[in-house]
N, C-alpha and C positions, 0 to 999 in steps of 0.2 A: 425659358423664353426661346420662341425662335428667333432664325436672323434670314435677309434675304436682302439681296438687293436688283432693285431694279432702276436699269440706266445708270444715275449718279447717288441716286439717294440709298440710305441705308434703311429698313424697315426692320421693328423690332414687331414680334406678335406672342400673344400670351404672356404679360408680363405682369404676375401681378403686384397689386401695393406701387404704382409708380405714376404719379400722377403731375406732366411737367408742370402744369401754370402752379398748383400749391408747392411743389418744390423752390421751384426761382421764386414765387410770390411770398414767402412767407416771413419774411426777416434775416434770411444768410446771406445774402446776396443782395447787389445795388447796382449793378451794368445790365440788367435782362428788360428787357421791351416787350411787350405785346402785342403787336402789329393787328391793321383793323381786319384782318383776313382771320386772324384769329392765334397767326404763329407766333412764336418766341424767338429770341432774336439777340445774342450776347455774345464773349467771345472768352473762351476758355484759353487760359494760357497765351498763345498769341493766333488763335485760330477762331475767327468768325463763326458763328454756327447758328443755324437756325431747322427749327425744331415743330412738326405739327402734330399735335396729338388729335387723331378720332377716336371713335368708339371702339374698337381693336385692336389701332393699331397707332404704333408713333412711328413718325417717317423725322432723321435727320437728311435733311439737305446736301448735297453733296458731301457725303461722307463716303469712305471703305470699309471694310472690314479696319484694315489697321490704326488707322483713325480709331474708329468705334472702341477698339480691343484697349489700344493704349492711351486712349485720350477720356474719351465721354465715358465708359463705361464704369472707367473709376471714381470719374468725378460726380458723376448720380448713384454712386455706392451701387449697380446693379449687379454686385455677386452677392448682396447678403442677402439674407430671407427675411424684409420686415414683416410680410406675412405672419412666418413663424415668432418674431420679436413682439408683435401685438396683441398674437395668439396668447401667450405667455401672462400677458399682465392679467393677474389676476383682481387688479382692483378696477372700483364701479367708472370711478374718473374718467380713468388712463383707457380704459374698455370703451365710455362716449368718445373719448376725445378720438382715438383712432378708429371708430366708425364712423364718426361725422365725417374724418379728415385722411380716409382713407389714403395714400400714397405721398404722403410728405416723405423725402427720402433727404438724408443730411447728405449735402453739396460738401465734395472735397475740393476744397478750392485751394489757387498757389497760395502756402502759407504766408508771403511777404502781403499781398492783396488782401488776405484777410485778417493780417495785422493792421494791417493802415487803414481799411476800412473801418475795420471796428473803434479802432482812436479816434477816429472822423465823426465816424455814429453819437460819439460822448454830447447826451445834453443836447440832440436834435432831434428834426424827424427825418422822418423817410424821402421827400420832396427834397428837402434841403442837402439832405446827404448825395441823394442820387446827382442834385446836381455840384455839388463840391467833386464828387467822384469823375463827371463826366468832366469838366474843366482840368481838371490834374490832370487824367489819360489823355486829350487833346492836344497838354503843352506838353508834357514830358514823356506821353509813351512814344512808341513807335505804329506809324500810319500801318495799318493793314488793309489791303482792298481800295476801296473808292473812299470811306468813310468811317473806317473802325480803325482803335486806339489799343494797341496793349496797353494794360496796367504797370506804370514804368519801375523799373526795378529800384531797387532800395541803393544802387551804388548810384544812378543819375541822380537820386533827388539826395541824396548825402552833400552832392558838390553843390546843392544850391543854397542859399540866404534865404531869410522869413522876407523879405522885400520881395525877391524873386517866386514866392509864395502866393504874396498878396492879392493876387488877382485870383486865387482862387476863392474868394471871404472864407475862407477856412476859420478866422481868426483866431483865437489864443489857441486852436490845434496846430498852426504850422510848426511852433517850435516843438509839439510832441511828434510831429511826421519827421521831423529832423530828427532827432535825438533818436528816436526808433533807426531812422534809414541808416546815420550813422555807427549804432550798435550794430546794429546786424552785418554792414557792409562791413566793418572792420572785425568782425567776430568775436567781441565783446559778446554779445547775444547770441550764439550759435544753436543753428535752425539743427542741424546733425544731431547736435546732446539733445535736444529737446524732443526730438522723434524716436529717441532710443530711451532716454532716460524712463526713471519711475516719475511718477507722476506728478506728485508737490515736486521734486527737482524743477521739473519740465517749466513748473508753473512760476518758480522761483525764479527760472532765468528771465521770464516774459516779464516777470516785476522790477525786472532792473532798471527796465524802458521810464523815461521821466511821462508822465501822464498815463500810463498801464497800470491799472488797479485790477482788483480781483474779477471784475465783469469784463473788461476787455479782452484780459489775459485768458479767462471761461473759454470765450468765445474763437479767441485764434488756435485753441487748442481743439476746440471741436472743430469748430468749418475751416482750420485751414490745417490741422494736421492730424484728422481720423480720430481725435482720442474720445472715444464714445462714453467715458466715465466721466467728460468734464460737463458743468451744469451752469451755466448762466443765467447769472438771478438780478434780474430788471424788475420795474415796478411791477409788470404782468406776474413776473413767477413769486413776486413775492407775495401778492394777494393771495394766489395761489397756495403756496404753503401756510401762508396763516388761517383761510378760512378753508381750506380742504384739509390740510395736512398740519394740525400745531403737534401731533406727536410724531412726524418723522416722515421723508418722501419712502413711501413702499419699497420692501424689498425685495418685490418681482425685478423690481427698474432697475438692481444693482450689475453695475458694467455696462448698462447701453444707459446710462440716465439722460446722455443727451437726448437720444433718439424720444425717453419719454418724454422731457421739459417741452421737447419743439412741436409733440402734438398738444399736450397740453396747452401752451403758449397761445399757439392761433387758435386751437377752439376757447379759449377764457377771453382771450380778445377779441372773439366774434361773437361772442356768446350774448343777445339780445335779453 
């Protein structure tokens, strides 16, 4: 890929497999907007950022180079080659699903943010979660700009009560947002072993969490801490496996399985 900047913004060209609206739109994520100009619009970590893709070219918004290098660049995975990762699969599936859905790239997002999201996600939709999400960053993040919220960290919301909850209708999730923020903030749950450890360890720590079962835990282990071997299995992947796959998910996909579940994922649930 090239890089270039003009003025304020950062311009990426020649990039391929990266396409922002199926990225932020496809299930990792629940802070991203799409604005009626066409832009994207969310905020990584504690920085705002907005994001246009044309036909060539993706322009970040007031960004630098260092920005780009240590912020965005990891957080849209843009040093792997899903190119080459797509290339690979050798089954019929996984070959439609990532040409229909060419540039879905797994989002690294802060692993506390995509802990708590995902506990949130339990038994809802997408509307509902987006705005449980946007109510939490409002009362407990920190204001950024005119109008954006970090996602508040796991030691603010440990010192709060399920009352002091309430207003988000989170409901029977607040006491699993508690119990997760308290884990973690006291290091009960430690984010450190779980990025280093082997794998079932990792996952094991994440099941300590009171309301983190095996799909939560999938999930924060992909989108919020790069392990491209973990596989979360929703109603979608489970149709998935039983009617494409009752003898086994292929063994092109061994070690990126997320990467393959997430194109699979949105093309079975777009799938007319």
């Amino acid at each position: 890929m090239k890089i270039k900047t003009i003025k304020n913004d950062l311009i990426l060209e020649d990039i391929e497999c990266f396409n922002v609206g199926l990225s932020v739109d496809c299930g990792q994520a629940f802070r991203w907007v799409k604005r009626e100009d066409g832009s994207f619009h969310g905020v990584i970590f504690k920085k705002a950022v907005d994001i246009v893709q044309n036909e060539n070219e993706i322009i970040f918004k007031n960004t630098d180079e260092k920005a780009f290098h240590e912020l965005l660049s990891p957080y849209f995975d843009l040093e792997r080659d899903y190119a080459k990762i797509c290339a690979s699969f050798d089954d019929k599936y996984l070959k439609e699903a990532c040409k229909e859905y060419c540039g879905i790239r797994i989002l690294h997002q802060e692993p506390w943010e995509a802990l708590c999201s995902f506990i949130i996600s339990q038994n809802n939709n997408i509307p509902r979660i987006k705005g449980i999400i946007e109510r939490l960053c409002s009362s407990f993040g920190e204001k950024i700009g005119e109008s954006d919220f970090t996602f508040p960290s796991c030691e603010r919301l440990a010192a709060l009560s399920e009352e002091e909850l309430a207003p988000l209708r989170a409901g029977f999730r607040n006491k699993y947002i508690l119990d997760a923020a308290r884990k973690v903030a006291c290091g009960e749950v430690d984010f450190e072993k779980i990025k280093a450890a082997p794998f079932d360890e990792a996952r094991q720590e994440l099941l300590k969490i009171k309301g983190v079962g095996e799909k939560v835990a999938q999930c924060a282990l992909l989108y919020g801490f790069g392990r491209m071997e973990a596989f979360p299995v929703d109603v979608w992947v489970k149709r998935i496996l039983s009617e494409l796959y009752p003898d086994g998910f292929p063994q092109c996909a061994k070690g990126v399985e997320g990467i393959a579940q997430q194109y699979l994922f949105h093309w079975r649930r777009n799938l007319n």
